[in-house]
N, C-alpha and C positions, 0 to 999 in steps of 0.2 A: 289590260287594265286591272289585273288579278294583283298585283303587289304590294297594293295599299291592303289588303286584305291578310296579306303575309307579315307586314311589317305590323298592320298593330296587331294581328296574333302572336307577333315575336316580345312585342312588348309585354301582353298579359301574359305571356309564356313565362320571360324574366321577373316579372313583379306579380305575388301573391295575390292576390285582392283585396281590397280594402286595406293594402302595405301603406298606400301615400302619393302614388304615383298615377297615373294619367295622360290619353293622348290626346292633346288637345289640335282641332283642327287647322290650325296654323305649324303643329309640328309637321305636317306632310305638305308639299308645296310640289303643284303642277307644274313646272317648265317644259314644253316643247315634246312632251309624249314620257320624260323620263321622271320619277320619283328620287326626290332627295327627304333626309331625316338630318333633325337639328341630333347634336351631336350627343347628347343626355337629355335624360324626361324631365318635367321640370316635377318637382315635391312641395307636392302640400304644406303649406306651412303647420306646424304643430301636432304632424301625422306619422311621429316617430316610434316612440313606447319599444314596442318588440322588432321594429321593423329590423333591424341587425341578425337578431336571432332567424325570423323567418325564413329570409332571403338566403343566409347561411342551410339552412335545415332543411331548404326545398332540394338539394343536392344531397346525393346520398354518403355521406363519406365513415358510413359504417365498417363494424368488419364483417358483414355481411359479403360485400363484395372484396374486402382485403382476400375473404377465404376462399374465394374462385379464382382468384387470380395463380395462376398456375408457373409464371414466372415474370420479377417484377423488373422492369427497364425503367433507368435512371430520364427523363425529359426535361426538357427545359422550355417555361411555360411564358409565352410569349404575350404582352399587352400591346392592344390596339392605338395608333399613333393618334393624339386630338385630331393631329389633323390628315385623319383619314380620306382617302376619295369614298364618294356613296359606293362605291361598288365594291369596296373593304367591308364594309358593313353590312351590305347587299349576302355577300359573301358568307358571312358570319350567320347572320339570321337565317339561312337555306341551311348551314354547317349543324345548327342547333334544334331546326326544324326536323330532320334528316337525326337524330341521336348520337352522342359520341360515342365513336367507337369504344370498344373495352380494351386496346391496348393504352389508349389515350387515358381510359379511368384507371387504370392497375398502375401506370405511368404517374399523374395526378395524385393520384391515394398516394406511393412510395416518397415522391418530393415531399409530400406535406407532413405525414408520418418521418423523415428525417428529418426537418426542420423543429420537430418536436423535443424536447427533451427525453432522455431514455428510457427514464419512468412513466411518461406521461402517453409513450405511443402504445397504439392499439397491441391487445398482449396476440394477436397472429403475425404481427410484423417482426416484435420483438422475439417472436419464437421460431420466424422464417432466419431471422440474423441467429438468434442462436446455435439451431441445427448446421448453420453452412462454419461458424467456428470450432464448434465439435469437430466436423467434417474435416474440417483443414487439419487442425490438430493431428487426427488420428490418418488421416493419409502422410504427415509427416513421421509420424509415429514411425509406420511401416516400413516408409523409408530407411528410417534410421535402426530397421530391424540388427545388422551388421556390424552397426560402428559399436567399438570396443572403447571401453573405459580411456580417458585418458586422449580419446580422438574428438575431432571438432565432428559434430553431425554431421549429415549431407545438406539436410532442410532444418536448421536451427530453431527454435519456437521464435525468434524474433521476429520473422519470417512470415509466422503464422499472423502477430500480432499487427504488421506492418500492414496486413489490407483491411482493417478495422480504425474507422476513429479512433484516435486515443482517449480524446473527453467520454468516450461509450467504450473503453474496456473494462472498467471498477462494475456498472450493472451488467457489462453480459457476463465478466467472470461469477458473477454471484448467482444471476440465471443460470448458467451452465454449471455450476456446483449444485445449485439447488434438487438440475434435474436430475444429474447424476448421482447423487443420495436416493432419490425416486426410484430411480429405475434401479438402482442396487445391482447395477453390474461392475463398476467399478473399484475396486478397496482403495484404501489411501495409497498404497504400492503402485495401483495402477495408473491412479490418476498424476502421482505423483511423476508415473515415466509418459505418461502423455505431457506433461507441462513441461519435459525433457529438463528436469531440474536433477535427475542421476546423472546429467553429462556436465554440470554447473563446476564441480569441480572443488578447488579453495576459493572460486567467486558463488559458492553458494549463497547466502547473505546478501549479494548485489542483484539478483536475480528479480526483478519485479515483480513475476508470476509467483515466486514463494508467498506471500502474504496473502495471495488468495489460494493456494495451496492449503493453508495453516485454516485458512476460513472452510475449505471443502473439509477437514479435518476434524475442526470444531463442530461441522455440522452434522457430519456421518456419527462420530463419538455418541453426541445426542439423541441422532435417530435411532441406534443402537444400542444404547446405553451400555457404552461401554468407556472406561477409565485410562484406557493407554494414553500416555504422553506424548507430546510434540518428539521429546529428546526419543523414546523409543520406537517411534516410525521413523526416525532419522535414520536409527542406527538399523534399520532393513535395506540402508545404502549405501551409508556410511561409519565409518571407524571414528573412533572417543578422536582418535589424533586427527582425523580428517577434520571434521568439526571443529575441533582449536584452532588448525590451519585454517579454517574458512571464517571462523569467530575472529580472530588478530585480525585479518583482512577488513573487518567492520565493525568493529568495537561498541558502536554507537546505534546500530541497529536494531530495530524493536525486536523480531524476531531472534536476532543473534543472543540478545537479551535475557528473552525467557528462555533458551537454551539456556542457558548459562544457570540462569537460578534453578529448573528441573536436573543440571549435572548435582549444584552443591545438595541438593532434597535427596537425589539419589546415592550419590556415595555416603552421604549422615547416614542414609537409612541403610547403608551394607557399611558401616561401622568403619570407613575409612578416614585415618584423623590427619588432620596438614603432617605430618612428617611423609607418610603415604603419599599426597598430592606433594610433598615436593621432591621426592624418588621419581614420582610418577613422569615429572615435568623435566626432569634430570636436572635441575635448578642444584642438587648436589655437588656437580661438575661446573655450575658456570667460575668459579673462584672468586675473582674481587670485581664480575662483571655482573651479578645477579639482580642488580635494580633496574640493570637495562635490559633485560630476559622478557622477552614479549609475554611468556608465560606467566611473569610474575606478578603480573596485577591482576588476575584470578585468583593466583594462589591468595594473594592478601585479600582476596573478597572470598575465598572460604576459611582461611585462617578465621574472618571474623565471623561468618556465619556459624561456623564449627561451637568458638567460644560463647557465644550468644543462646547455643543447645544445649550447655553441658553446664554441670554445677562447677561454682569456685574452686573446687580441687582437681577437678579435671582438665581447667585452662591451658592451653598455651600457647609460652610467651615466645615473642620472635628470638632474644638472647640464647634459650635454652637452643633453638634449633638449629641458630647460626654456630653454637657454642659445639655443635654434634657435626654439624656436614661441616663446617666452615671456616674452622678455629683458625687454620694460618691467615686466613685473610679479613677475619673479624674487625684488624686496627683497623687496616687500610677502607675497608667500608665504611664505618663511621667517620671516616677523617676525609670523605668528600664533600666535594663543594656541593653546595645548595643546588647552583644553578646549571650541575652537569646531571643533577638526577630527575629521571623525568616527574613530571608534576602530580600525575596521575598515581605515585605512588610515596611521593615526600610525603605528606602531611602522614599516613600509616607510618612510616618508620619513625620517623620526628615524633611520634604520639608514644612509640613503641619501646625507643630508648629513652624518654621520660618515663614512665611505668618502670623502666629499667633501674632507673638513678633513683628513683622515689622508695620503691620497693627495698633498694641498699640501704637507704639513710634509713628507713625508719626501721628495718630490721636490726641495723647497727647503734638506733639512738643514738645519731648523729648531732654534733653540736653545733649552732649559726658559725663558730671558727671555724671548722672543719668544711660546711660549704662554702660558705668565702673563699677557703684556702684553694677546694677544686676549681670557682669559677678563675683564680686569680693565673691556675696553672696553665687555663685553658682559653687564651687569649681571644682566638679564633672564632668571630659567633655565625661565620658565613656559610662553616661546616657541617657538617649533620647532628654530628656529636653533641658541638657549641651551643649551635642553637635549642636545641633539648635540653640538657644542661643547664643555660639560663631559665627555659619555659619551668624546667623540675626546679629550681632553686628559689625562683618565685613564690613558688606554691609550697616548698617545704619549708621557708619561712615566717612565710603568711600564717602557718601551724601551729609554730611555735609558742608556748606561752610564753608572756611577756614577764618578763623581769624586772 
């Protein structure tokens, strides 16, 4: 006759005191020598306030015990059926009387700390995840101590990233940069071949891990105050031409990006002018193919960065350049069609041989007959030429005084 005595100590066990709850003598019911319990307490009316917080808080789910836990196993956390037999519950109330074990809490703590958001979990859970993606990295690492440029790894970082939530890569990469600035055993080189982005190749720019590469970067720069560029830790792996080859591959890319604008800062500041960048590019040698040159729409975004540096007398203009590499095939360039040149670098040239035609008339004090005469020769407005031509003849008569 001892189990009434257990069951309502299991209930003041679960409910605080003074929470709201109560056992009232019709919750326990004598049948035939056995104890049964109605299947919830019943609550006080209007006996709420903190009771949420309490009842939560009587359990400990500090990191107090996160940090004894010594290694944490995934559970899966079973709810008791309404319609339980008394001896489920019987069960239960001896199980809780008796304390849960600690694989059960370490178990408990991990599901609830995952279900959190990444930010929001206790910082030893987040730092038990962090250490074991280090770990993998860097036993991948090793692995791949052998493989030679040019080879697929043995253990890929994808690999790595594959046994981590994806929604929980962006905060553990930034934890694991964070810590690695810390502890300052890593330089951007190294971290760089732990995130195995020297094996990335011309998919460097596709690489996912780059962008938190570039953030471990930014942040070392910082804690060391030092001024090196994204472009020149590149080039502790890579060649100017590897990087172009990897840049064409993803044109549109953030990172590929500010590469790009650290090359045109760099070569201004070692005094190299577009005639340079387009030797450079061998865009010399394309002949009447050079608007379709993967190369060329750099060169025409430092063409204009170049001119945008340098006073009025140092400009230049695309004619001069074409007129030095390009002279036999200068007609036939401008006498293509609109709609075979890629898009991404018409409106430059179109802008570039109006400057062109603008530039002649007014240095020739040209007369409204005389541009007449050129649009009338030049029927064609579908062309490169055409269309420039009209856009310049527009505006060079717009100029005109009137008569």
């Amino acid at each position: 006759m001892r189990l009434p005595c257990v069951l309502i100590f299991f209930a003041s066990a679960t409910r605080p005191e003074g929470v709201g709850a109560h056992v009232e003598p019709s919750d326990v019911v004598t049948s035939d020598g056995r104890f049964e319990v109605q299947r919830h307490l019943r609550v006080q009316e209007g006996a709420h306030g903190d009771d949420v917080d309490e009842r939560t808080n009587s359990f400990n789910f500090g990191e107090e015990i996160i940090s004894s836990a010594e290694k944490l196993e995934p559970t899966t956390l079973n709810s008791i059926p309404r319609d339980s037999a008394p001896d489920t519950f019987k069960r239960l109330a001896e199980s809780l009387l008796e304390g849960p074990s600690d694989s059960t809490i370490k178990s408990t703590l991990k599901r609830t700390a995952e279900m959190m958001a990444p930010e929001d979990r206790p910082a030893k859970f987040r730092e038990t995840v962090e250490n074991e993606f280090l770990t993998e990295a860097r036993n991948a690492k090793s692995l791949n101590m052998d493989t030679k440029k040019g080879e697929e790894p043995q253990k890929p970082f994808s690999f790595v990233m594959e046994k981590f939530k994806e929604e929980d890569l962006g905060t553990l990469f930034e934890e694991a940069n964070e810590h690695l600035v810390k502890m300052n055993k890593d330089d951007p080189k190294g971290v760089f071949e732990l995130y195995q982005l020297n094996f990335a190749g011309d998919k460097l720019f596709e690489q996912p891990q780059l962008s938190y590469w570039v953030h471990f970067l930014d942040l070392y720069n910082g804690y060391h105050k030092l001024d090196r560029t994204l472009l020149s830790r590149l080039l502790d792996s890579y060649s100017m031409d590897d990087l172009f080859t990897a840049i064409r591959k993803a044109p549109n890319n953030e990172v590929a990006l500010r590469v790009e604008d650290e090359i045109k800062e760099f070569w201004f500041s070692e005094h190299h002018t577009p005639d340079d960048a387009f030797t450079f590019f061998n865009l010399d040698k394309t002949k009447d193919t050079l608007f379709d040159d993967p190369s060329f729409p750099f060169w025409t975004s430092y063409f204009t960065y170049y001119n945008s540096k340098v006073p009025e007398t140092s400009k230049v203009s695309l004619d001069v350049v074409l007129e030095k590499y390009l002279r036999p095939y200068w007609y036939n360039l401008l006498e293509k069609e609109k709609d075979k040149i890629p898009a991404v670098v018409l409106p430059f040239v179109e802008k570039e041989v109006k400057k062109m035609l603008l530039k002649f008339w007014n240095g020739k004090g040209a007369s409204e007959k005389f541009v007449q005469s050129n649009l009338r020769d030049e029927s064609n407005v579908n062309t490169v030429y055409g269309s420039a031509l009209r856009q310049a003849a527009h505006e060079y008569l717009q100029s005109l005084p009137m008569v």
